[in-house]
C-alpha positions as CSV (number, residue, x, y, z in Angstrom):
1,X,70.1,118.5,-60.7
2,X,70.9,116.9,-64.1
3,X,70.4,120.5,-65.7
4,X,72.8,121.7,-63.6
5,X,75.4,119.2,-64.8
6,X,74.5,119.5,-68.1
7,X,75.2,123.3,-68.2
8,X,78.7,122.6,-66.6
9,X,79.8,120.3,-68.8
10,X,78.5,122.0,-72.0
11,X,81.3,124.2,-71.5
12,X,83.4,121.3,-72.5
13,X,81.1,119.0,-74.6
14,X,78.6,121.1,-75.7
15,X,76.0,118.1,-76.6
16,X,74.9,118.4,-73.3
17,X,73.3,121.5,-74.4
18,X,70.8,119.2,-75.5
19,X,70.0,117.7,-71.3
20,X,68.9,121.9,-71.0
21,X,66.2,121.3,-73.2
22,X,62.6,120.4,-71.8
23,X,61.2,118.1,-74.1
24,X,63.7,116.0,-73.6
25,X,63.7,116.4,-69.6
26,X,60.2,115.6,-70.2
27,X,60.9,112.4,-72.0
28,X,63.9,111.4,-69.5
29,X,61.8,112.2,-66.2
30,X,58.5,109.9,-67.7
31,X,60.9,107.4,-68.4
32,X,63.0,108.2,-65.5
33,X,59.9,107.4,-62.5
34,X,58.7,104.9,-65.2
35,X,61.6,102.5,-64.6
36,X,62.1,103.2,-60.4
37,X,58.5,102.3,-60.1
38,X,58.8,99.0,-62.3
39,X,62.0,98.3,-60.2
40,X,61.2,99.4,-57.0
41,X,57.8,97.9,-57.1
42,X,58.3,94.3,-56.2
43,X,60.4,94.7,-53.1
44,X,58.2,97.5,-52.1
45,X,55.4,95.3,-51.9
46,X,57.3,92.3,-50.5
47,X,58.1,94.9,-47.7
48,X,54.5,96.0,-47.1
49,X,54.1,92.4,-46.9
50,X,56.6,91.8,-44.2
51,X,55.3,94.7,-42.3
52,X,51.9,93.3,-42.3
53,X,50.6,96.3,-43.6
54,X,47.5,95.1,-44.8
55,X,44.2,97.0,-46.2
56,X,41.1,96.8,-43.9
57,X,37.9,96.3,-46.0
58,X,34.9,97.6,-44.8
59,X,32.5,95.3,-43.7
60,X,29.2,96.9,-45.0
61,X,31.2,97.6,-48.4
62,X,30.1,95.4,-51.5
63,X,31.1,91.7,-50.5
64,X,33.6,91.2,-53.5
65,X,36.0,93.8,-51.5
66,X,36.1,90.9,-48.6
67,X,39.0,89.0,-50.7
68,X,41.1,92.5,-50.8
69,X,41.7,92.2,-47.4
70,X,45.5,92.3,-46.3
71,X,46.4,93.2,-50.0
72,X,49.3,95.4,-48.6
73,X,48.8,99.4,-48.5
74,X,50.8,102.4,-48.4
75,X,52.3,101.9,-51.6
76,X,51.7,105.5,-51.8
77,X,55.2,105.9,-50.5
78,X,56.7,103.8,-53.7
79,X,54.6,107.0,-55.9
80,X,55.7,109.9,-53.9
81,X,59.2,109.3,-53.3
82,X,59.6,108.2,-57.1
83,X,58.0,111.8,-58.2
84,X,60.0,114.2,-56.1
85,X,63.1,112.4,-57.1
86,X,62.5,112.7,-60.4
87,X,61.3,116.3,-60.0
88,X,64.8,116.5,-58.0
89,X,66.4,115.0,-60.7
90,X,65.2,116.4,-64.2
91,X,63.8,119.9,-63.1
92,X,65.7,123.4,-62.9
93,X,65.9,123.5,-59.2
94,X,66.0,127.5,-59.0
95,X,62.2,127.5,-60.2
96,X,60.5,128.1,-57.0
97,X,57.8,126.2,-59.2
98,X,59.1,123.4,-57.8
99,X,59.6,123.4,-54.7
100,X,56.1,124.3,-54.1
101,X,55.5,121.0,-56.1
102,X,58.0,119.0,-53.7
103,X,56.5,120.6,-50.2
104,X,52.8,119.4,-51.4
105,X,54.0,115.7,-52.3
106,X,55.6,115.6,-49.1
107,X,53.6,117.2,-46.7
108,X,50.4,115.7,-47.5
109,X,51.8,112.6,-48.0
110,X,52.9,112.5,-44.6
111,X,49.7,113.4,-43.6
112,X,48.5,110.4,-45.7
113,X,50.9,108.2,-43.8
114,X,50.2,108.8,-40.2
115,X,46.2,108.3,-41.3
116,X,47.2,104.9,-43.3
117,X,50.0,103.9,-40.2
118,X,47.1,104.7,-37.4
119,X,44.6,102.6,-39.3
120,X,46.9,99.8,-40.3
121,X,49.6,99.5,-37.5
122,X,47.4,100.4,-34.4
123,X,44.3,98.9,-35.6
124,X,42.6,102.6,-35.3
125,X,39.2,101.9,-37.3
126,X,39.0,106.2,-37.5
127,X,42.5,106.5,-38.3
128,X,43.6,110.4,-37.9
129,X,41.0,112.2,-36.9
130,X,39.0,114.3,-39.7
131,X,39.9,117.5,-37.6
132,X,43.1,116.9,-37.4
133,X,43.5,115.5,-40.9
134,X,41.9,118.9,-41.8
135,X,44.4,120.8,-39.7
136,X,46.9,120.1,-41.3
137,X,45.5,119.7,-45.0
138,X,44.4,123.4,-44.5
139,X,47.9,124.6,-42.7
140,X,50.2,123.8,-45.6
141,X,47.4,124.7,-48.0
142,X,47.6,128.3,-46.8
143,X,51.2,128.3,-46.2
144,X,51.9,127.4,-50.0
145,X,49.2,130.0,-50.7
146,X,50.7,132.8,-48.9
147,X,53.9,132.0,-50.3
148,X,52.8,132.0,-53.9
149,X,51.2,135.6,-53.2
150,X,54.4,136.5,-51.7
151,X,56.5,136.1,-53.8
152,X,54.5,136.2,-57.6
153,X,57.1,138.0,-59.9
154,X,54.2,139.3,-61.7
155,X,50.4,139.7,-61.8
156,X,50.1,136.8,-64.6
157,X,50.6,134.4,-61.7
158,X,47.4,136.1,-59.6
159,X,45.2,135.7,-62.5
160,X,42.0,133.8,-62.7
161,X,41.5,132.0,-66.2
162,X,37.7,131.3,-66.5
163,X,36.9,128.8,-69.3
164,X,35.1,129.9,-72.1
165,X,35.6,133.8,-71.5
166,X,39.1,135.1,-73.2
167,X,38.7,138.6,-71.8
168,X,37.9,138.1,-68.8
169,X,41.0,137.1,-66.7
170,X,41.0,139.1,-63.4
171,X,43.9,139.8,-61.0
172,X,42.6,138.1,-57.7
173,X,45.5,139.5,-56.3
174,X,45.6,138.0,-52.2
175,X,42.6,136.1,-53.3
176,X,44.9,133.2,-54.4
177,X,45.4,132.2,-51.0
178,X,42.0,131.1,-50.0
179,X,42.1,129.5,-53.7
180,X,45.2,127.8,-53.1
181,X,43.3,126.6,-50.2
182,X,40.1,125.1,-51.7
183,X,41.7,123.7,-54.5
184,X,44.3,121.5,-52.5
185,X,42.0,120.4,-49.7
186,X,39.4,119.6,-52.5
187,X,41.3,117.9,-55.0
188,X,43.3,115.7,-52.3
189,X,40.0,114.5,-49.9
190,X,38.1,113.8,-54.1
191,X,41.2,111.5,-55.4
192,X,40.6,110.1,-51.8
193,X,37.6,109.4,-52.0
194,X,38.1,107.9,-56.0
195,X,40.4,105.4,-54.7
196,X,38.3,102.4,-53.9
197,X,38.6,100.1,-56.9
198,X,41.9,99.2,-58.5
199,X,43.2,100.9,-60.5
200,X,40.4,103.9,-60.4
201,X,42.1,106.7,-58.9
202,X,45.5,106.2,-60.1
203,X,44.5,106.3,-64.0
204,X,42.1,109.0,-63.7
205,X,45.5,111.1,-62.0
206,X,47.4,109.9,-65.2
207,X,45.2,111.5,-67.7
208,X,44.7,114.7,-65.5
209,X,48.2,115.3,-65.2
210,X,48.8,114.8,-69.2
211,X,46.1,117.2,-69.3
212,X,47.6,119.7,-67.2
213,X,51.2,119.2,-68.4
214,X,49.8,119.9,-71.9
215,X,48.4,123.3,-70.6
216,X,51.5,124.3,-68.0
217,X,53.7,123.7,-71.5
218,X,51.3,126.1,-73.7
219,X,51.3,128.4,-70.4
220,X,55.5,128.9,-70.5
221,X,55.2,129.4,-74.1
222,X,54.9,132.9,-74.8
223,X,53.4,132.6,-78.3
224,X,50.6,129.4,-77.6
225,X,50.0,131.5,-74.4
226,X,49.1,134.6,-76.5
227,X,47.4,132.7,-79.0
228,X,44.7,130.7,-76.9
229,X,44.6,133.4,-74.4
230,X,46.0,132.3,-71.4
231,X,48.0,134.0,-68.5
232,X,52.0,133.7,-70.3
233,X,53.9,132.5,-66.8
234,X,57.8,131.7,-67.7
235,X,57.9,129.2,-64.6
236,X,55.0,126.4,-65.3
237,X,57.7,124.8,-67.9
238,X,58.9,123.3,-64.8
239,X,55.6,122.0,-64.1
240,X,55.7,120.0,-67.3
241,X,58.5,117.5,-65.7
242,X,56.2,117.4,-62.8
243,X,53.4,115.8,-64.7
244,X,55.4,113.6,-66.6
245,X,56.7,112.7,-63.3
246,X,53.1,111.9,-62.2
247,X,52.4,109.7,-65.0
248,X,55.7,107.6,-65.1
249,X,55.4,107.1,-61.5
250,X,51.4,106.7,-62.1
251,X,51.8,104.1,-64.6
252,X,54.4,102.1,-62.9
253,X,52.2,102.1,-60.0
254,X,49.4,100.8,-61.9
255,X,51.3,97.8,-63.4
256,X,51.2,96.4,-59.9
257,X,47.7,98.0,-58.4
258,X,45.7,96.7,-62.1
259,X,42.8,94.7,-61.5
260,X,43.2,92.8,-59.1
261,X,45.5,94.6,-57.7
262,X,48.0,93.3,-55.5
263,X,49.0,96.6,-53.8
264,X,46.9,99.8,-53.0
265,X,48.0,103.6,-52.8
266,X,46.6,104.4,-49.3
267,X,45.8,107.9,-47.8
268,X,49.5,108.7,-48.3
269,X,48.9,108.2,-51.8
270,X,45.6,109.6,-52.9
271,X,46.0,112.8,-50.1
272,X,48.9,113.7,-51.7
273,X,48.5,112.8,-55.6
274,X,45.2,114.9,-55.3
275,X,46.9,118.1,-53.5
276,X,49.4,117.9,-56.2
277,X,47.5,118.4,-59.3
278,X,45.9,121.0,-57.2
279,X,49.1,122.8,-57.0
280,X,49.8,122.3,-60.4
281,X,47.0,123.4,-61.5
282,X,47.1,126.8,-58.9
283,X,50.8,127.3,-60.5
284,X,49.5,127.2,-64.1
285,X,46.6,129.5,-63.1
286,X,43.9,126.8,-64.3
287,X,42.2,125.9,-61.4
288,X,38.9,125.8,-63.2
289,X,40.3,124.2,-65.7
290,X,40.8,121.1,-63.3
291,X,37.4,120.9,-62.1
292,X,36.3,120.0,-65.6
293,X,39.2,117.6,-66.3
294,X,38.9,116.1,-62.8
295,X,35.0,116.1,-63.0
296,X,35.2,112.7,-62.2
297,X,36.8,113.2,-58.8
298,X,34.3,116.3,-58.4
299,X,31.7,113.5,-59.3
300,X,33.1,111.1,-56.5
301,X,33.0,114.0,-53.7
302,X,29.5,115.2,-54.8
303,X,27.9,111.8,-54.3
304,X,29.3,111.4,-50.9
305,X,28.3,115.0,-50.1
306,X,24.5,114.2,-51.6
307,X,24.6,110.7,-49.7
308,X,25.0,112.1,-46.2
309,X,23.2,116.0,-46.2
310,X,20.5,113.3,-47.6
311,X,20.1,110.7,-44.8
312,X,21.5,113.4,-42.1
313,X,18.3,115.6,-43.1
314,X,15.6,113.3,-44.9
315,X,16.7,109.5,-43.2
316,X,16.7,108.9,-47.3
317,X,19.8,107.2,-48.9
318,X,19.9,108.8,-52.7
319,X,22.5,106.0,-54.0
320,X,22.8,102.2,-53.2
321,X,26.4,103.6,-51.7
322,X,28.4,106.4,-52.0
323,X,31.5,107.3,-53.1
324,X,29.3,106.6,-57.1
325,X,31.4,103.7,-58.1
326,X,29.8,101.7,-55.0
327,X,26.2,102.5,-56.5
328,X,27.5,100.8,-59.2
329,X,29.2,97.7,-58.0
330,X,25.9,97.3,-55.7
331,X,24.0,97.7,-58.7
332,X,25.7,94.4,-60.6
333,X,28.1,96.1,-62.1
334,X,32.0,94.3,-61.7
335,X,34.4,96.0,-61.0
336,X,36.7,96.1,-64.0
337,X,33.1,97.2,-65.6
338,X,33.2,100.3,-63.5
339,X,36.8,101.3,-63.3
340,X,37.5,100.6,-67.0
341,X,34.2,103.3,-68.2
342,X,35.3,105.9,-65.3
343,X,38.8,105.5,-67.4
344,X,37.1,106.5,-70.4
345,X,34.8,109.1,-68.7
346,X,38.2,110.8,-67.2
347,X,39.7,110.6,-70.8
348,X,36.6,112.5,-72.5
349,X,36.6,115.2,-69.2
350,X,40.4,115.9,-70.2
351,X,39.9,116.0,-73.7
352,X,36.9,118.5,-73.1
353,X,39.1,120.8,-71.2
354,X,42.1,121.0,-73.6
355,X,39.2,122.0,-76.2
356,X,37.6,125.0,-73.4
357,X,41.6,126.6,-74.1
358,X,40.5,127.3,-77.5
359,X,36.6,127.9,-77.2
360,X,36.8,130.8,-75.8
């Protein structure tokens, strides 16, 4: 919206010229969902409060999580609405990039709502149910997915970048649709399941999104993409305002949901923050590339998967609790422990899979 107003008036100032530029669209949008998260925060939360919507703490969960309950939920909504209006706001809205960016924070976050607004509002233990939830997760997953086959301008954005291998990048061609589908059911049920401590999730989603905001910028870059080998694909620059987005809004977020936190994300938060770097990640053809950087998430969903095939088919529990950072809070650890060194773990995953771009 803003580019468009900037290239109208630089027909009469032309230092507006400098509003076209995306480094500093980049800087404006972080700043941009930075500030309407600090602002909006507060009577977000006082209006959670009113609402009496309340987190419900599991009763067989580690007993320190007994005080979180009625710390106010949802504020999901505060993170999504701030990132698609600053997408709205600093992005070139004739990238189709984006609005495949916009559909996913929306649509799973609604999904994310009705399972938060069952749960909280009518007292549903279950929430929405898992095949429903799934429905839904999987219907705009392969919507998005057919669409991005559809219309691909070229066969760079059908290309599957493998880590460590520079000539070997093969044109999956239709195949992207069932990727587009495992990667955003994945990633949004792992960020999911992450969120459980304060602050956790939401940090680990902050350095993820630098990570892939650094690549989606190196991506759009003809010459970095030719130099570290990458699929070159004009329209990730967009998704460089998109991750800024994530972080300003990420950050602001976590001002308020810090240890101890006096608001939580919700479904409507973590479903749709984790389908989104999914997308992302599809649209800058790195979808690899985010299973290292997100290993920790991969690490969350693998525990819970290992927990239950464990006890459904052995009776044998394999951690104290799963998702992992339970094992760990039943273990002795607190909970700043845990949360701050996943952090740190996050930060080395990232930092490993900027150096795979050049290992290759």
């Amino acid at each position: 919206m803003v580019v468009m107003l900037a290239e109208w008036l630089s027909q009469y100032v032309p230092t507006f010229r400098v509003l076209e530029y995306l480094t500093v669209r980049a800087v404006c949008a972080l700043l941009t969902a930075l500030v309407l998260s600090l602002l909006l925060g507060p009577m977000t939360i006082a209006k959670l409060q009113i609402m009496h919507f309340g987190q419900v703490v599991r009763k067989d969960g580690p007993e320190s999580h007994l005080k979180k309950q009625g710390t106010p939920t949802m504020g999901g909504v505060l993170i999504n609405s701030t990132i698609v209006l600053t997408i709205l706001l600093w992005s070139r809205l004739d990238n189709i990039y984006v609005w495949y960016v916009v559909v996913t924070v929306i649509g799973y976050g609604l999904i994310g709502f009705i399972d938060d607004y069952l749960k909280v509002v009518r007292h549903d233990p279950h929430g929405l149910r898992a095949k429903y939830k799934y429905f839904w997760q999987s219907a705009i997953a392969l919507t998005l997915g057919c669409c991005i086959y559809g219309l691909a301008q070229s066969p760079a954005e059908t290309t599957l970048v493998v880590p460590f291998f520079k000539n070997f990048m093969p044109d999956i061609g239709f195949l992207i649709i069932p990727l587009t589908y495992f990667v955003l059911t994945g990633s949004s049920n792992a960020v999911n399941l992450t969120d459980g401590l304060d602050g956790l999730a939401i940090l680990i989603t902050i350095t993820v999104a630098a990570g892939l905001g650094i690549v989606a910028w190196a991506t759009s870059n003809y010459n970095f993409a030719s130099y570290l080998y990458i699929p070159y694909v004009p329209l990730a620059a967009e998704m460089v305002v998109a991750c800024v987005a994530i972080i300003g809004a990420g950050l602001g977020f976590l001002w308020f949901n810090t240890y101890p936190a006096e608001v939580f994300m919700g479904d409507v938060g973590s479903l749709s923050l984790g389908a989104t770097l999914g997308m992302i990640a599809v649209l800058i053809r790195e979808e690899l590339l985010l299973f290292i950087m997100g290993g920790i998430f991969v690490i969350e969903t693998l525990s819970v998967i290992l927990q239950v095939g464990s006890f459904r088919l052995r009776g044998v529990r394999i951690f104290r609790m799963a998702p992992i950072h339970h094992h760990f809070e039943k273990g002795g650890w607190p909970e700043p422990r845990v949360i701050v060194r996943f952090w740190i773990v996050s930060l080395v995953l990232v930092l490993l899979g900027l150096v795979t771009l050049k290992l290759r």
